[in-house]
Residue frames as qw, qx, qy, qz and C-alpha x, y, z in Angstrom:
[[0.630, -0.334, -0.677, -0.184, -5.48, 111.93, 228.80],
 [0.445, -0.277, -0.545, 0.655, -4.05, 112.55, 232.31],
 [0.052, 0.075, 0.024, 0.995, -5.25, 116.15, 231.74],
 [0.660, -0.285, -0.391, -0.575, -9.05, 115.20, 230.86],
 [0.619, -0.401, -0.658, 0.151, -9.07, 112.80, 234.10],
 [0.289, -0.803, 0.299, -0.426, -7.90, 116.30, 236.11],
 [0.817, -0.131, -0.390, 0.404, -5.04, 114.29, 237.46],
 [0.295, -0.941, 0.132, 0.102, -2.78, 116.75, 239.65],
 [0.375, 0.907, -0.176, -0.072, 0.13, 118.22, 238.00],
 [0.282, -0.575, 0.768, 0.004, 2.83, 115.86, 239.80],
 [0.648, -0.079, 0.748, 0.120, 1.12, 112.95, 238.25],
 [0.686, 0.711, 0.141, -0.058, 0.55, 114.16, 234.99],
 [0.074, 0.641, -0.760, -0.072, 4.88, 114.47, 234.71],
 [0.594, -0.236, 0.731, -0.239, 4.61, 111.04, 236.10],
 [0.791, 0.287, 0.540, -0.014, 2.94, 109.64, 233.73],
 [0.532, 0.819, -0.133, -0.167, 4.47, 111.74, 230.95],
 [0.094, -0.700, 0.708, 0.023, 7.78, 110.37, 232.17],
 [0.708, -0.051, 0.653, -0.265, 6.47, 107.04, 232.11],
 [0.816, 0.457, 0.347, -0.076, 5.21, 106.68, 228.99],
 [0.394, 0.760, -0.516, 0.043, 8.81, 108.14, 227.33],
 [0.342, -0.504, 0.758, -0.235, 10.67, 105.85, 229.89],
 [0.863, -0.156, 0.186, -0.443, 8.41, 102.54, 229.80],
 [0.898, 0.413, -0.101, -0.110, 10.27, 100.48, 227.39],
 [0.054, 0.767, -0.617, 0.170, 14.09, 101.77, 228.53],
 [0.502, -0.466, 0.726, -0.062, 14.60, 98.05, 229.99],
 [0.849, 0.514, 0.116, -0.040, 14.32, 96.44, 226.07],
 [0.371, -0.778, 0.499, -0.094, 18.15, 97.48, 226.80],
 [0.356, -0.432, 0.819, -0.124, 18.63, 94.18, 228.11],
 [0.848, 0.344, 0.356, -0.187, 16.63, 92.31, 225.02],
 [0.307, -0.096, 0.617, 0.718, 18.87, 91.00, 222.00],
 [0.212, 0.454, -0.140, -0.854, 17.81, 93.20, 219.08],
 [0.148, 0.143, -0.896, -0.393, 17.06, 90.51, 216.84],
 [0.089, -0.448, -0.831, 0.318, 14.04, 89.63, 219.06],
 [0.109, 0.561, 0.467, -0.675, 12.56, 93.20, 219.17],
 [0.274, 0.428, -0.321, -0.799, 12.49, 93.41, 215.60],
 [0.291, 0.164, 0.930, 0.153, 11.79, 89.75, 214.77],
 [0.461, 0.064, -0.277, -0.841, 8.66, 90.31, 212.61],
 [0.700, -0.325, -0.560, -0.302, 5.63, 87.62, 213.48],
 [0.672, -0.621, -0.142, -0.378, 5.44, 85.65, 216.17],
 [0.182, -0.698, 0.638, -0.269, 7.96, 85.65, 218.89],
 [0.654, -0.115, -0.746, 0.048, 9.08, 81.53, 220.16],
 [0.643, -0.747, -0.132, -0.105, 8.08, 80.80, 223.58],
 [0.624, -0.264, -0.167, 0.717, 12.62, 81.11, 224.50],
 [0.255, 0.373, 0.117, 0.884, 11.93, 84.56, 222.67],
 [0.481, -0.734, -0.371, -0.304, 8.91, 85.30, 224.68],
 [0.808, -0.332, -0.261, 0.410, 11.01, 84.37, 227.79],
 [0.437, -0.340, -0.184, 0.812, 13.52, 86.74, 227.45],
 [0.148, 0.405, 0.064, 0.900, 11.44, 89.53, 226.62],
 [0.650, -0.522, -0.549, -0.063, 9.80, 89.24, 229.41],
 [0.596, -0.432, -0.274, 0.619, 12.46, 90.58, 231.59],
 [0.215, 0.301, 0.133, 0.919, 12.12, 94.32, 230.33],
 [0.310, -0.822, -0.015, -0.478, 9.88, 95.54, 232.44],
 [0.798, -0.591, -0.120, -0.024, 11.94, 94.50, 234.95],
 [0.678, 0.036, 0.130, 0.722, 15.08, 95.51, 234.08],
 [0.027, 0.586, 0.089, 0.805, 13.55, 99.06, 233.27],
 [0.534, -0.794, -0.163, -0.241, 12.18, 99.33, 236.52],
 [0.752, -0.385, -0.100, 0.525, 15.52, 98.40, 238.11],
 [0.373, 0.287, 0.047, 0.881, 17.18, 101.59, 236.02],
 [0.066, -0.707, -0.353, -0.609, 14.34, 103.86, 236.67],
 [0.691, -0.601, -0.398, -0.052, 14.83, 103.41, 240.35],
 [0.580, -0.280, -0.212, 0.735, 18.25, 104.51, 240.60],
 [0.115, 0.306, -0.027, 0.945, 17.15, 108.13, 239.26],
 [0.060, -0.501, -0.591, 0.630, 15.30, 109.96, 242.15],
 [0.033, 0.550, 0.526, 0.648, 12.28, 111.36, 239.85],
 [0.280, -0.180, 0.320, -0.887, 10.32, 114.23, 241.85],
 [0.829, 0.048, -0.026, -0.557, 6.88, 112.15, 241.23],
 [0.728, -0.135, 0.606, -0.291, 6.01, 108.34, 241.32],
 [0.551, 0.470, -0.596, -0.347, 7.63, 107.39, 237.25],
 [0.212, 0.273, -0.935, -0.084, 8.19, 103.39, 238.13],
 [0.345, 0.380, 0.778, -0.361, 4.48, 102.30, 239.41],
 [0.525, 0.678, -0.012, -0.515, 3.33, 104.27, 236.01],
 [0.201, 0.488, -0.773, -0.353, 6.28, 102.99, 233.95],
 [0.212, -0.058, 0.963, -0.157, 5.15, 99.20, 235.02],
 [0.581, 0.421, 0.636, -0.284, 1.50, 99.53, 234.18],
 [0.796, 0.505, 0.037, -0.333, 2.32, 100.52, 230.98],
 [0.237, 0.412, -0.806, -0.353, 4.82, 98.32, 230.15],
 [0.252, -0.085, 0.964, -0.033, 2.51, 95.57, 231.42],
 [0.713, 0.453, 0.466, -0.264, 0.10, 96.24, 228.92],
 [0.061, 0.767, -0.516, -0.376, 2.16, 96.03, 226.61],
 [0.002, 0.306, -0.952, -0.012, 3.55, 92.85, 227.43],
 [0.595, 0.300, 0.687, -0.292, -0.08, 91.22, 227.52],
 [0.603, 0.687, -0.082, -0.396, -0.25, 92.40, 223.73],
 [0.197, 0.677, -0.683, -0.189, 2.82, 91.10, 223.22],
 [0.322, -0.162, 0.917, -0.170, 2.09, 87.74, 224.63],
 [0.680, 0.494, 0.338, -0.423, -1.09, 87.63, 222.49],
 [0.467, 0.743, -0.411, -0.248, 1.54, 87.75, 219.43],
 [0.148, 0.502, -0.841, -0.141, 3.25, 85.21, 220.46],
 [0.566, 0.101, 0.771, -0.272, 0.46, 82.71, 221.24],
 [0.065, -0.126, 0.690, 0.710, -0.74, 83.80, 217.80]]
């Protein structure tokens, strides 16, 4: 995709790193939650919630060449709007 938009070659890593990376702060989610099957409760909601923020705190300590944690963030935060659709239901 990044290729067809003729991005420039530092953000097309960027975003390739991103999208492998995005999720890395699910980490800090109990496991039970990210597998749960249906719909998440609103305490489960809660604490998944804090994974993109928690991944963004790791991603920051590694000193990428290119701009990986403003990519990583938008997609985890669509994500996390799907996800929130699941748990409203």
């Amino acid at each position: 995709m990044a290729k067809r938009l003729d991005l420039p070659a530092d953000q097309v890593e960027a975003l390739r790193a991103a999208a492998l990376l995005h999720d890395i702060g699910k980490l800090a989610v109990p496991e039970h939650i990210i597998s749960k099957p249906g719909r998440l409760t609103p305490e489960e909601f809660e604490k998944m919630k804090i994974h993109p923020v928690v991944g963004a705190e790791i991603l920051e300590r590694v000193h990428f060449p290119y701009p990986v944690v403003p990519m990583s963030g938008r997609i985890t935060s669509a994500g996390t709007d799907r996800l929130s659709r699941r748990s409203e239901g």
